[in-house]
Structures are given as C-alpha cells and as structure tokens.
N, C-alpha and C positions, 0 to 999 in steps of 0.2 A: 942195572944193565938194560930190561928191559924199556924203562925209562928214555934212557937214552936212544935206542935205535928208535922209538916212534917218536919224538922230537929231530930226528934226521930225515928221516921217508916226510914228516909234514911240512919242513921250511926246503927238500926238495919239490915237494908239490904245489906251493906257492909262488915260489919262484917259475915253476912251467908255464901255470896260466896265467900269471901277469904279464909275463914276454909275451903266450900268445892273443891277449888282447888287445896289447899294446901296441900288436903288429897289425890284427887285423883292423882297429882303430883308424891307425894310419896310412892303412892302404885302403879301406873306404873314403879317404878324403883326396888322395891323389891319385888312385884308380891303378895301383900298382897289385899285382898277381900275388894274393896270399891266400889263404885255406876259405876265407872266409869273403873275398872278392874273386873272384874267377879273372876277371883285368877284363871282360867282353867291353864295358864301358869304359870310354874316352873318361879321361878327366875333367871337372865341370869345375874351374877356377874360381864361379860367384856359388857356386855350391861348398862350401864348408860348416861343417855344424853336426849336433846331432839334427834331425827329423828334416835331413833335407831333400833323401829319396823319395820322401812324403810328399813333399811340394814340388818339387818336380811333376810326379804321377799326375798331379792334382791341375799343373799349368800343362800338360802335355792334354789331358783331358778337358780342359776349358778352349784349348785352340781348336781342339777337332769338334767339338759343339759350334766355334763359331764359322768354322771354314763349312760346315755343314748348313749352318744358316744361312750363308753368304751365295754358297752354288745349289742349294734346294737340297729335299730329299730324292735320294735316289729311286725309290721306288716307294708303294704304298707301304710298308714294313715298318718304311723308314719316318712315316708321317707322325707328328703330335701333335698335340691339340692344338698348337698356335696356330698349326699349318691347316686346321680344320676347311679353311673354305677357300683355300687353293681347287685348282680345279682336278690338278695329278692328285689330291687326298682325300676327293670326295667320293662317297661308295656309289653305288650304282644306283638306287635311290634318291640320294643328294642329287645328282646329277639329272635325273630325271624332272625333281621336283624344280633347280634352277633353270633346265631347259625349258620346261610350263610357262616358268613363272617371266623370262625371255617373251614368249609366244605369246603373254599376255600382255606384257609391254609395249609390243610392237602391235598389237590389235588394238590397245587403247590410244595407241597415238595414230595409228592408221585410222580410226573413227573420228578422234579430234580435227585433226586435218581434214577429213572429207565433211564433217559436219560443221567448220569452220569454210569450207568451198561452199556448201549447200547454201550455207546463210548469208553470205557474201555474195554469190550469184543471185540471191531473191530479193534481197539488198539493191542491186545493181540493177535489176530486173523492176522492181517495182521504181526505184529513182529516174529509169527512162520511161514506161509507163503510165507515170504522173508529174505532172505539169503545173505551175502556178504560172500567171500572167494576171495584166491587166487588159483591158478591155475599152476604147472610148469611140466614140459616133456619135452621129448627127443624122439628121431626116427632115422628114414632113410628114404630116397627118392627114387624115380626111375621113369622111363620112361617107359611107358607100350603098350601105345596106338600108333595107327598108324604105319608107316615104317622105323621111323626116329630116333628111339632109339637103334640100337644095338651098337653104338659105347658108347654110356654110360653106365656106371658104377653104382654102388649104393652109393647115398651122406647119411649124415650127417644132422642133424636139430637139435635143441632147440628150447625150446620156455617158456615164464615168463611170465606172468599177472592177471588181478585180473577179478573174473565173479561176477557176481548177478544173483540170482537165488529164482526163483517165482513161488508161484501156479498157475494153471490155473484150476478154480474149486476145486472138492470134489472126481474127479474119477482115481485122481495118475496120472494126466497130469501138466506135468511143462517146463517154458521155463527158457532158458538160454542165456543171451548175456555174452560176456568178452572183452576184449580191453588185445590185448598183444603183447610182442616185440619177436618176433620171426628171429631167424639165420638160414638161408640156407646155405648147400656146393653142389654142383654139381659137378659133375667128368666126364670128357670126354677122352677116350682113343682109340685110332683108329691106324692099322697098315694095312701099305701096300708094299706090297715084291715082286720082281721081279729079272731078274734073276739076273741082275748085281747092282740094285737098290731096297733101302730099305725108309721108311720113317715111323718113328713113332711121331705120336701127343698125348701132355697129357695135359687135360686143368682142371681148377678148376674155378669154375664161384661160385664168393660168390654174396649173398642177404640176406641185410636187411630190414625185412616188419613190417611195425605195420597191427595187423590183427584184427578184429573185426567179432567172430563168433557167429551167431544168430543159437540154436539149440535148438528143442523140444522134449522132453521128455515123455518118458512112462515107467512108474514103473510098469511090468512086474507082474502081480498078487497082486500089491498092496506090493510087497517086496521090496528087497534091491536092485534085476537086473532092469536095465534102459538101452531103446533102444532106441536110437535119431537119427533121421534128422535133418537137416540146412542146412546153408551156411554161406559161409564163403567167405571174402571181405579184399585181398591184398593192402594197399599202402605204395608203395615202397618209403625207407628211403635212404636208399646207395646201391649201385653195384660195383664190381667189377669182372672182369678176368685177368687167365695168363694162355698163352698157350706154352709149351715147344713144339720145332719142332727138331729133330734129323731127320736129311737126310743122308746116305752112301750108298758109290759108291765104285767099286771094288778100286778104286783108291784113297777115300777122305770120310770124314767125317766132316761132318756140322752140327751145332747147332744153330738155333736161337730159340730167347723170345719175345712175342709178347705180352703188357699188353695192357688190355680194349679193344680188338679185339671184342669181346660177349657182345654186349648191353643188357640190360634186359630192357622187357617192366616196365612200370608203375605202372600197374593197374594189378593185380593178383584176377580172381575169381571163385568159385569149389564151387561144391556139399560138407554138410557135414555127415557122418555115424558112430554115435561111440556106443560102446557099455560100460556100466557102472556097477559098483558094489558099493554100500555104505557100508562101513565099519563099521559106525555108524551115526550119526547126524553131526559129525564134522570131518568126511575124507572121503575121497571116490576116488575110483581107476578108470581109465575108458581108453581104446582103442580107439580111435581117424584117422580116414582115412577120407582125405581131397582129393578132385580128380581134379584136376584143369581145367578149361573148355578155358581158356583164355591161348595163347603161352606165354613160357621163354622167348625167346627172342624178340627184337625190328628186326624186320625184316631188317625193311628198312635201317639201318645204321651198320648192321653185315659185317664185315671185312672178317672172314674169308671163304674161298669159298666152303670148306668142308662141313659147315654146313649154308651156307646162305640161302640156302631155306626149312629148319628143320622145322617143326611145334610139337614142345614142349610140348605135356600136362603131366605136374608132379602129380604122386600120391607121396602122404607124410602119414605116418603114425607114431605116435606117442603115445606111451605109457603114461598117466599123472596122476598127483597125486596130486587131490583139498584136500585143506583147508579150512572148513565155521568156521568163525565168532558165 
C-alpha cells in the first residue's frame, strides 16, 4: 500500500514540471506571458534556439561600442585609450605639453622663413652690389717728366679685359680691380746736323703687358660722375724694338737697322686717376691716366748710347668703354 501511493505523488510530480517547462520553453521562443517570460519582450522571429538572449546582449552591446565610436566620447569618463590623443581626452598636462609643443612649431618655422628672408635679401644685396663686365680702350702715350724726353714722340696703346666691380658700404664708394691685355707703341725720333754731317734715328719700342688695376671709386653726389684713384701693376709679356739710323755726309749716305737695341724692364708700376660717367647700369664711359713711377727701359742692358742713360717714366692715357654683366 504504501508502495503504491509514493509511485502516484512521483509520476504526479513529473508530469507538473514537464508541462511547466515545456511552456516556459516555448514562450521564451515566441515572447508569449508564462511564469518564466514576463511577455515585456516583443518576439524576435531570427531569434529561436537555446543561447539566444546571449547573443542578442552581446549584438546590442557591440552596436552601442560602435555608435559610441562613430559620435565620440561624451565626456572624459567616457575616453579610452584609443581615444588618448583626441583633444576632448587629454588631461590637462597632455594639453599643455601639446600646446608647447604647437608654440614650438610655430617658432621653428617663423625662424626658418625669417632666416630664409635674411639670406635671400643678402643674396640679392650682394648680386646688386657686384658687378662683372668687360672693359676695352685705346690712347696715346708720352713722356713728360724729367730731361729725357724730348726726342720722343707720342705712341699709341690699347687695351681689353674684364673688371669686377663692388660696393664698398651705403655712401657711393666702390672699388674696382681688372686683369687685362694691354699693347704699347713707343716712338723715338732724334736729329742731329752739323755742318758737313747729318744723322737721324727713328725707333719704335713695342710692349706687351698683362696689367692688373686696383682703383677706387666715388660717385660724385650719389650720381652718374665717378672719380677714382689706384694703381696700376705692369707684367711684362713680350718686348720688342727697331731703330732706323740714317747717317750723311757731304760725301755718302748710310743707313743701318738695329733690332732689340731698347730692352724694356719687367715690372711696370703708376699711379692710377680716371674720371667716369655711367651711362646706365650696364655701360659706362670713363678717362683713364696711368703715370708710371718705375723706367721703360732695362738700363743695364740698353745698346744704344743715345738713350743709355734715359730714365723713362710714361704717362698713358686712355679713353674706355665698360660693359657690366
């Protein structure tokens, strides 16, 4: 007897809880109002299964991560490490140390640009304050000074090369060097007459010099007129003479030729004085008087007796006509 009533009470208590988890089973999957669904939730028709209020949680949780990404953090609370170097999620420190480092960026490039004007303007500064050109004239010579010239004549010169040409300051002072090939003629003509005897000499003494004239400048009220000093520095490339001698006698007439008789020194060096005019920026006219301080000729190895003890100083004068660059 016993027996039997606890095998009745157990296959009623089986039968309870299978009905009720078969119900609430079921209305977990269709969202219908059982002990164990309350029914708050809508029914979710791709939701069926067991662990699907899991993945739900889990997609409802991965949308508000990305809508959160999408429209920023709300406040600093809300910041994580991705967001570290946003400017809303930096601390007050970070902020300070990106403001500096702002402050240094903008003084490095404000330096590069003004040091990039500085050198550009002294650039631009010294390209108008120097000058390259060429330089060419022509002249005449003579002998002026001491006792020793009147048997000379007036020669001949040219002269070709190139100057550079520089400021010196803000107050219209500028100097000048050049490097140039310069030709001499010399002319010596000498007569002497007597009663029954005659003798004329006619001699041509050529020189060629590379000349290198160092002269300084002043623009004359800040205008076009320039008046310069220098000097000026002879060295001798080639030389030559020829002296014609014609001798007659009541009785006879003689001629001789005597070549390289007139050694010329070496080393040629004068004072320089010119006076100038600019025509514009890129020509300019100028007068040129060279005065030579050092002798024509080589003493010690002069031939002819007429002039072996001459002490030579040439003035040259030249008209010329620069060219700048």
């Amino acid at each position: 007897m016993p027996t039997a009533i606890f095998l009745g009470l157990f296959c009623m208590y089986a039968q309870a809880y299978e009905a009720e988890t078969n119900e609430a089973w079921i209305a977990s999957q269709t969202g219908g109002n059982t002990e164990l669904n309350d029914g708050n939730d809508e029914p979710n028709p791709d939701c069926i299964g067991d662990g699907c209020e899991k993945k739900l949680a889990a997609q409802k949780t991965r949308k508000m991560w990305q809508e959160e990404d999408a429209n920023g953090p709300e406040d600093e609370d809300e910041c994580t490490p991705a967001d570290s170097l946003l400017p809303e999620c930096m601390d007050s420190d970070t902020k300070a140390a990106s403001d500096d480092d702002d402050d240094d960026d903008d003084t490095y490039d404000r330096y590069a640009n003004e040091n990039a004007d500085i050198t550009r303007a002294s650039r631009e500064s010294f390209s108008s304050g120097f000058t390259l050109g060429f330089r060419f004239g022509g002249g005449a010579n003579m002998f002026f000074l001491l006792d020793d010239f009147e048997d000379w004549r007036i020669g001949y010169e040219a002269t070709a090369g190139i100057i550079a040409q520089t400021k010196l300051g803000n107050a219209g002072l500028f100097a000048t060097v050049g490097l140039s090939f310069s030709y001499f003629r010399y002319r010596y003509e000498a007569d002497l007459e007597d009663e029954d005897f005659s003798e004329k000499d006619e001699a041509n003494v050529n020189v060629a010099l590379f000349e290198v004239p160092l002269i300084f400048k002043y623009a004359l009220g800040g205008g076009s007129f320039t008046l310069g000093l220098g000097f000026d520095l002879g060295l001798k490339l080639t030389g030559s003479s020829t002296l014609d001698q014609t001798i007659e006698t009541s009785t006879t007439t003689e001629r001789d030729k005597h070549d390289n008789t007139l050694p010329t020194a070496g080393l040629e060096m004068g004072g320089v004085l010119e006076i100038g005019y600019a025509i514009n920026k890129n020509f300019a006219i100028d007068l040129r008087v060279i005065q030579r301080i050092t002798n024509l000729l080589n003493q010690d190895v002069v031939f002819e007796s007429a002039v072996k003890d001459a002490n030579l100083l040439g003035t040259h004068a030249t008209i010329g006509f620069s060219l700048f660059l």
